[in-house]
N, C-alpha and C positions, 0 to 999 in steps of 0.2 A: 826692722822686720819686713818692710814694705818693699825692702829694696831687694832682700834674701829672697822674698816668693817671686818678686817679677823676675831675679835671675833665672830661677828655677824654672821659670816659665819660656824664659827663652832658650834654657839650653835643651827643654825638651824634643824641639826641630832641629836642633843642631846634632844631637845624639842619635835619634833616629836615622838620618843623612848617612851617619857615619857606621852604621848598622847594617845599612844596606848590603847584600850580596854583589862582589865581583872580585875583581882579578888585583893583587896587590902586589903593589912593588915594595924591596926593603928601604930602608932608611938610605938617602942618598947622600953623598960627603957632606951636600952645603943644602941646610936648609931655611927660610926665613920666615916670620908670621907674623900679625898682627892681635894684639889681645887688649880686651879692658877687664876692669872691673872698680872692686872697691878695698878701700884698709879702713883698719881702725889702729887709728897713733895715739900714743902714749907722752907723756913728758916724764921722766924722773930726774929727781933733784939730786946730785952730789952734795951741794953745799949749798947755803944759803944765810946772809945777815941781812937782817933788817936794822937801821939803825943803830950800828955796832954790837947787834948780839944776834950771834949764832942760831938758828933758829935748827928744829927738828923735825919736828912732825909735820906731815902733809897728806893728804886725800886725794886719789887720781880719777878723773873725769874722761876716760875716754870718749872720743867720738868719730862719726864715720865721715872720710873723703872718697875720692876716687880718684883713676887715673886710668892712660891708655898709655901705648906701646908698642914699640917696632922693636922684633929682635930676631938675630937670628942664630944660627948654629952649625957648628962645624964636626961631624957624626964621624966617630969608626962604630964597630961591632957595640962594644962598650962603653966608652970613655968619649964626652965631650964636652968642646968648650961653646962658651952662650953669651952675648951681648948684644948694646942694640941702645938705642933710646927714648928715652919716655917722658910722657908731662906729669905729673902729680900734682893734688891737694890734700893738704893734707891737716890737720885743723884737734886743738887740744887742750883740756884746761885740766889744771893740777892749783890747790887749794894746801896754802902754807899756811899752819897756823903761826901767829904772829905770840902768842905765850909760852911757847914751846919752847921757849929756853929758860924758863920761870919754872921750877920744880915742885914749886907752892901754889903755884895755877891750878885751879879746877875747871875754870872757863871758856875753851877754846878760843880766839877772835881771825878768822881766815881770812887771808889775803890772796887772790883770785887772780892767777895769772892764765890768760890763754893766749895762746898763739896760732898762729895761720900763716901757713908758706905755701907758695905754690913755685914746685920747683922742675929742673931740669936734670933726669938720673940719668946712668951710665953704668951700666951693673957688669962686673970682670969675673965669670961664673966657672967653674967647672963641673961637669956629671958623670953621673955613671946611670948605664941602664940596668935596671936592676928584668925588665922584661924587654926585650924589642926584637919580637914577633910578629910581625903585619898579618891584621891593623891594628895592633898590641905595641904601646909601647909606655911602661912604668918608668921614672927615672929620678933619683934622687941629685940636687947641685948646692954646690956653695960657694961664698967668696965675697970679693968686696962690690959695695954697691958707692959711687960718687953721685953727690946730691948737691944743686947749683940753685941756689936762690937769692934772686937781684935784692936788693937793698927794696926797694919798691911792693917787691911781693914777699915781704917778711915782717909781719909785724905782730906787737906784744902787747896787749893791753890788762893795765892791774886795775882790780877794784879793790876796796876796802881799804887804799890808802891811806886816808888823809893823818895830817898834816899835811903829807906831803903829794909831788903829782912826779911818777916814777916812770922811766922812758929807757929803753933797751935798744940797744945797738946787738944785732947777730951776725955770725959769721955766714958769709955768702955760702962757705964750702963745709961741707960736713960729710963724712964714713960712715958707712953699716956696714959690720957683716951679715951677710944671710942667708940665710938654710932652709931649703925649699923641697915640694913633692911637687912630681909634672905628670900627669895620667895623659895619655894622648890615642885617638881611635881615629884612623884613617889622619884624617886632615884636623880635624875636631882636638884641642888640647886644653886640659883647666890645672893648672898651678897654684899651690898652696906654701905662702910664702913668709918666712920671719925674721923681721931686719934688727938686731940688736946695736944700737949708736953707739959709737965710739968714743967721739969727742967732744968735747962741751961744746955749745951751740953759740953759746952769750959769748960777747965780743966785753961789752961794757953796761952797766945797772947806774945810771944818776939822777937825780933829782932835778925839776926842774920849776920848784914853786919857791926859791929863795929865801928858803929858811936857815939862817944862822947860829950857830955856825955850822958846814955843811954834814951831812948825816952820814955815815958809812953804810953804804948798800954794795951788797953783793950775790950776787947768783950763778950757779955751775949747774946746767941742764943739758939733757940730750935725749934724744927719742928712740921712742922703739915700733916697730908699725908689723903688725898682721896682716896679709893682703889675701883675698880670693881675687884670680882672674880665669875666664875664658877667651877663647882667640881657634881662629886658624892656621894651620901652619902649611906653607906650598915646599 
């Protein structure tokens, strides 16, 4: 919440700026900008075993990262395309229950996986303007977003394990789609933005406390992130 009223607070001189009376020119063929802000990512579970049984049920823990961003744009009347690169954080924890393949279970017992990447995107967007009237310009985009995170700045940690002590290999490369709102006044732009994952994230799930004989772990996850940003665009 803390983080929502100091945006608000900064985009208030940014708004005003853009308010100001003068002489406007239209949307020029090539435009570029810089923006930040913040997301809130998500983890959902495709699949998941624990110890060769299938497990179900899960509780999702969102939480907030942030990121910044260079991107820029290539304008006719209506119709454009949008890319550019950016860093993100982005940070999440989703609670398996571990009885949930027991039918006769009344007692939930959750195993606590979060995750934390901090990655390299690359978003291949397309739009349309639904206004763009100077200093007016509304515009809807979509398309794939590539997400690049080193082995180093990806990592998983489980609680509520034991017996065992559980370790996650993830894929450096992962896809989003996603579908986004752009409001932009003068130079002043704030986008509203939702990345749904494509593809499982988890590379490999093993065990590393030498228990015999070895135990069947498995897990298919992939995220989903809500972003507000603000930025200028020249």
């Amino acid at each position: 919440m803390r983080r929502i009223i100091l945006s608000v607070l900064l985009l208030v001189p940014l708004v005003t700026h853009a308010l100001e009376p003068g002489k406007f020119e239209p949307l020029p063929l090539f435009t570029w900008g810089a923006r930040v802000g913040f997301n809130a990512t998500g983890t959902y579970i495709d699949k998941a075993v624990f110890d060769g049984k299938e497990l179900g049920g899960y509780e999702q823990d969102t939480q907030v990262g942030n990121f910044i961003a260079l991107q820029f744009r290539l304008n006719s009347s209506r119709l454009f395309f949008q890319s550019g690169v950016g860093l993100s954080s982005n940070k999440s924890t989703v609670s398996i229950d571990r009885n949930s393949w027991n039918s006769k279970s009344q007692t939930p017992d959750y195993l606590s996986v979060s995750c934390n990447m901090k990655s390299l995107t690359v978003p291949v967007q397309v739009g349309y303007h639904i206004v763009n009237q100077s200093p007016y310009c509304m515009s809807v985009f979509t398309g794939p977003r590539f997400r690049y995170t080193p082995s180093k700045f990806n990592s998983t940690t489980f609680n509520n394990q034991e017996p065992f002590s559980l370790a996650e290999d993830q894929k450096n490369l992962s896809v989003g789609w996603t579908i986004g709102l752009s409001v932009q006044i003068q130079s002043t732009f704030f986008d509203f933005e939702y990345e749904a994952g494509i593809n499982n994230t988890s590379k490999s799930l093993y065990d590393t406390s030498g228990v015999s004989p070895a135990p069947v772990f498995e897990i298919g996850h992939r995220i989903s992130v809500i972003s507000f940003s603000y930025g200028l665009m020249f």
